[in-house]
C-alpha positions as CSV (number, residue, x, y, z in Angstrom):
1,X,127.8,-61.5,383.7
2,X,128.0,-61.1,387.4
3,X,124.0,-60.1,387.5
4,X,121.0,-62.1,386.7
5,X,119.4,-59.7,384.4
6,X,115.6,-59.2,383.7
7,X,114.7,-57.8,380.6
8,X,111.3,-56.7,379.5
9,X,109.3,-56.2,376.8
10,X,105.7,-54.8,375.7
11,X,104.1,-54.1,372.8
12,X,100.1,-54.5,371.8
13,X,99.2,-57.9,370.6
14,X,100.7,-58.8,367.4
15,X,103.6,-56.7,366.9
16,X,105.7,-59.5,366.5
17,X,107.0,-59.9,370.2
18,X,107.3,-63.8,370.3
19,X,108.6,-64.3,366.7
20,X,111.7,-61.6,367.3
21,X,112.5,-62.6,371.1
22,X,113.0,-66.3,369.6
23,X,115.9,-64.8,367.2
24,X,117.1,-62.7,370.2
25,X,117.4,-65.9,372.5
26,X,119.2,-67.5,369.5
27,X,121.8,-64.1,369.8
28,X,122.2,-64.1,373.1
29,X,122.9,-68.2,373.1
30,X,125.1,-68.0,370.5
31,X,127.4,-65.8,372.4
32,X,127.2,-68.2,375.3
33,X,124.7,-67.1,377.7
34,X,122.2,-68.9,379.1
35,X,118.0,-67.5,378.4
36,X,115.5,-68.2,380.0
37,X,112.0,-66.7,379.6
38,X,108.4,-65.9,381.3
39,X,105.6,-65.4,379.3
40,X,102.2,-64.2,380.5
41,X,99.1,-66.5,379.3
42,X,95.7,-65.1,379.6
43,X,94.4,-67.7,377.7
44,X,93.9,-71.4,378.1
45,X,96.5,-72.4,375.5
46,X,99.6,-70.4,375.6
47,X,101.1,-70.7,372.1
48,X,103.9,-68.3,372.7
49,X,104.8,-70.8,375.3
50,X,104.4,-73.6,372.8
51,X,106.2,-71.4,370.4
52,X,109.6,-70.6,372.4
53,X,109.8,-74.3,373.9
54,X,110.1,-75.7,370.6
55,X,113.1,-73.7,369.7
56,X,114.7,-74.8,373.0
57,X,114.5,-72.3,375.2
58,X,113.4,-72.1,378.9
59,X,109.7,-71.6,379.6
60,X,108.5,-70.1,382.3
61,X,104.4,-69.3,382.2
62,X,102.6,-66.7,384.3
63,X,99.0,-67.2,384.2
64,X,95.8,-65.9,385.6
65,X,96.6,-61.9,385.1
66,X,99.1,-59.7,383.5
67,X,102.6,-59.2,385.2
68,X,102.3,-55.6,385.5
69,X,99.4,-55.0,387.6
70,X,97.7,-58.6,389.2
71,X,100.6,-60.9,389.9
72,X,103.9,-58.6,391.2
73,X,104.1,-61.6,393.7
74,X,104.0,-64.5,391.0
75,X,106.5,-62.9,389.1
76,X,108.9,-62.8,392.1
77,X,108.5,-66.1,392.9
78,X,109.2,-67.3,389.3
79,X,112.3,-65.4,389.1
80,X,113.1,-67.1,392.2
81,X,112.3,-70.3,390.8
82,X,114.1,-69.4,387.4
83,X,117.1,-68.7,389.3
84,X,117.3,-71.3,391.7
85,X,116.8,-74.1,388.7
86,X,118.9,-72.8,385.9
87,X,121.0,-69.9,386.8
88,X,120.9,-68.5,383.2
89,X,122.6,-65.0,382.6
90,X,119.3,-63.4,381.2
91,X,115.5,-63.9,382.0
92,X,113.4,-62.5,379.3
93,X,109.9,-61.1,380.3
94,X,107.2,-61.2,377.6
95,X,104.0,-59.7,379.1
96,X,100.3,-59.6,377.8
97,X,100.0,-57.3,375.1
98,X,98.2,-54.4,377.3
99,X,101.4,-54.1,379.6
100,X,102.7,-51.1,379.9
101,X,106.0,-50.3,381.0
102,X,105.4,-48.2,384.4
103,X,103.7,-51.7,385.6
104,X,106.6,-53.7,384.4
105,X,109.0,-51.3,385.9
106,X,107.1,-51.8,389.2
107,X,107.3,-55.6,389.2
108,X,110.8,-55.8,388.6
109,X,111.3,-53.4,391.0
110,X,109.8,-55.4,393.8
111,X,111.3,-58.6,392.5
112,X,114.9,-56.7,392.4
113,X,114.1,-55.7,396.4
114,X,113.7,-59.4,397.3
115,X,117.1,-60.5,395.3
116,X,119.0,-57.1,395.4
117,X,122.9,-58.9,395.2
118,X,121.2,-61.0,392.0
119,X,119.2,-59.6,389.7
120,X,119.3,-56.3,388.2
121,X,117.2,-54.6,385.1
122,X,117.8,-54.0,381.6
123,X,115.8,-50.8,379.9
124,X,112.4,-52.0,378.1
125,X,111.7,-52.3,375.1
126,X,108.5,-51.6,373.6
127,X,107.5,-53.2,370.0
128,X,105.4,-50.8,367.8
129,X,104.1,-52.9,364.8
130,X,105.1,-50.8,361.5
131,X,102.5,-52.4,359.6
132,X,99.2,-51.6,362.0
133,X,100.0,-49.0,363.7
134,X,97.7,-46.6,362.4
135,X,94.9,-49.1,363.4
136,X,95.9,-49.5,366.9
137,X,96.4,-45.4,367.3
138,X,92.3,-45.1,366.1
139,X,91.4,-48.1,368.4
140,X,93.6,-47.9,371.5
141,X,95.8,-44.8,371.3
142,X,95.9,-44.6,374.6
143,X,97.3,-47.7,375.6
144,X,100.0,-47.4,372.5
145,X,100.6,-44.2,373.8
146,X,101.6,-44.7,377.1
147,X,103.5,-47.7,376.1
148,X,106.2,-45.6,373.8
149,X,105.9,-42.3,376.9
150,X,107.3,-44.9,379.5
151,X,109.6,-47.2,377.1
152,X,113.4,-47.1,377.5
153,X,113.6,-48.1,374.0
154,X,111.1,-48.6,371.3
155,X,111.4,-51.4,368.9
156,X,109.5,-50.5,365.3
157,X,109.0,-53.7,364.0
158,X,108.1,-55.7,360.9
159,X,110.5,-52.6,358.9
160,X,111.2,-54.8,356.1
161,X,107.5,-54.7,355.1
162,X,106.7,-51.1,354.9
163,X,107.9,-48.4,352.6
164,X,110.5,-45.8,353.6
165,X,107.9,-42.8,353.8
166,X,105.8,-45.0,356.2
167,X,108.9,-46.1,358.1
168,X,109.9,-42.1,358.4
169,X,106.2,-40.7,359.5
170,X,106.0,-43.7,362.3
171,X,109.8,-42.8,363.6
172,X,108.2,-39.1,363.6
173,X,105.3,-40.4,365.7
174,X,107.8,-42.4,368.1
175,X,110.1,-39.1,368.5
176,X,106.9,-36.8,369.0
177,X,105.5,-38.9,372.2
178,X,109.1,-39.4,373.5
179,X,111.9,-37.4,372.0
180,X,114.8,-39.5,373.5
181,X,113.9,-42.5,373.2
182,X,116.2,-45.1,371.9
183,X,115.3,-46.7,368.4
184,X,115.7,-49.2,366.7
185,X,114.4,-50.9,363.7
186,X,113.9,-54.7,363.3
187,X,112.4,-57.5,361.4
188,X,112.4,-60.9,362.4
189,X,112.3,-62.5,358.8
190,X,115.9,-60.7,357.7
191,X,117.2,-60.5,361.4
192,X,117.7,-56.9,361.5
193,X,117.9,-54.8,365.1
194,X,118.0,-58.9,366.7
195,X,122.1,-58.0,367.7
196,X,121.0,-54.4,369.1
197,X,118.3,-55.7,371.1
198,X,120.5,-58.5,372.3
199,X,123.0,-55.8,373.0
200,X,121.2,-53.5,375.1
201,X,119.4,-56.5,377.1
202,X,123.0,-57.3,378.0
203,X,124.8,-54.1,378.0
204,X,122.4,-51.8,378.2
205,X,122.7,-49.0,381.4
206,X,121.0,-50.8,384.2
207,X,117.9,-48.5,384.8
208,X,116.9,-47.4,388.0
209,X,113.6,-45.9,388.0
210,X,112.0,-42.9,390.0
211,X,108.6,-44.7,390.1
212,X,107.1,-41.7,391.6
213,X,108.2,-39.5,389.0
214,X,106.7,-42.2,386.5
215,X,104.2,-42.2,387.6
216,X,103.6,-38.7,388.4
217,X,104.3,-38.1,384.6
218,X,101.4,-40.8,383.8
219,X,99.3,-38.7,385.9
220,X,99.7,-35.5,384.4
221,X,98.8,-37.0,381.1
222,X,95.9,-39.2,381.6
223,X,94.9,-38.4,385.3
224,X,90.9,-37.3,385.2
C-alpha cells in the first residue's frame, strides 16, 4: 500500500463494532499489513481500548468528545502521531456510537488536507445490529437513520442469530433509506463478512466526498 489509509466505522452502541473490528485486524494482519486503531472514549474506562490492546493491536484513544463533531483537531494530530510512530498500512477509526458518517467524513477530510501525499480514505461502514434494530428505530430512528443515508456501506451484523425472514425485512429497511448502498452480512462468532470488510477497507474506491452535497442532502431531510 503506497497510502496510509483511514477507515471508519459507526454504528449505535452495541452493534457489535469492537468484537468484529478485532477479527478484521486479525484479517488485515494476517495478510501482512500493519493496523493500528483510534477509539473514541466518553467514558472514564475505555473497555474497547482495553478490549483491542489485549489482542495486540495498536491503541490509540480519543477522549473528551466524539470524533465527528468536537475533536476534528485531536483526530489530526493522532493520525499524525499514529503515523509518525508506527507507519502501519491502515488506521481503523471506531467512533462513539452516535457518530454519524457526514461528521466522520468531515474529520477525515480535514485530517487528509493536513497529510494530502499520506493518507487517503476508505468508504464507511456503518454496523446495523440485526438483533435490536427494531428497538433502536422506536427509540432513536433518527440517528439510525441518518447513519445508513450517509454510509458507503452498511454492515448488518450479528446475522448468525436471527432468522432468514428477519434478516430479509432488515435488508429491505437498509435498501429503502439507501438503495445503493453496499451490503454486507457479518457475524463475529462464525467470521462471516470479516474478509469483505477487510477488503473494502483495503481495496475499496477511495471516496472523495462532496461535503456540501452531504450535507445539503442531511438538510433536506431533517433541516426544521
Amino acid at each position: 500500500m503506497n497510502f496510509m489509509r483511514i477507515a471508519q466505522v459507526t454504528g449505535f452502541l452495541g452493534s457489535g463494532k469492537t468484537t468484529f473490528l478485532i477479527e478484521v485486524a486479525k484479517e488485515l494482519n494476517s495478510r501482512g499489513l500493519k493496523v493500528a486503531t483510534i477509539v473514541n472514549d466518553v467514558g472514564h474506562i475505555n473497555v474497547d481500548r482495553k478490549c483491542m490492546e489485549v489482542h495486540g493491536i495498536d491503541t490509540m484513544e480519543i477522549s473528551g468528545g466524539c470524533i465527528c463533531c468536537e475533536v476534528q483537531g485531536t483526530l489530526t494530530t493522532t493520525v499524525t502521531n499514529i503515523y509518525m510512530s508506527f507507519r502501519p498500512d491502515i488506521i481503523l477509526v471506531e467512533p462513539t456510537g452516535v457518530a454519524i458518517p457526514l461528521g466522520l467524513k468531515q474529520a477525515a477530510a480535514e485530517t487528509i488536507k493536513k497529510m494530502p501525499k499520506i493518507l487517503e480514505q476508505s468508504p464507511i461502514v456503518t454496523f446495523v445490529d440485526a438483533m435490536r434494530i427494531d428497538k433502536l428505530m422506536n427509540n432513536v430512528r433518527r440517528l439510525v437513520e441518518t447513519q445508513i443515508i450517509e454510509a458507503d456501506a452498511v454492515l448488518i451484523n450479528k446475522v448468525d442469530a436471527v432468522s432468514e425472514e428477519r434478516l430479509k425485512s432488515i435488508t429491505d429497511m437498509v435498501r429503502a433509506l439507501n438503495p445503493d448502498v453496499g451490503l454486507i452480512y457479518g457475524s463475529s462468532r462464525t467470521g462471516r463478512g470479516v474478509a469483505e470488510v477487510a477488503d473494502l477497507m483495503v481495496k475499496g474506491k477511495v471516496v472523495e466526498y462532496d461535503l456540501s452535497e452531504a450535507e445539503n442532502r442531511f438538510d433536506r431531510k431533517y433541516g426544521e
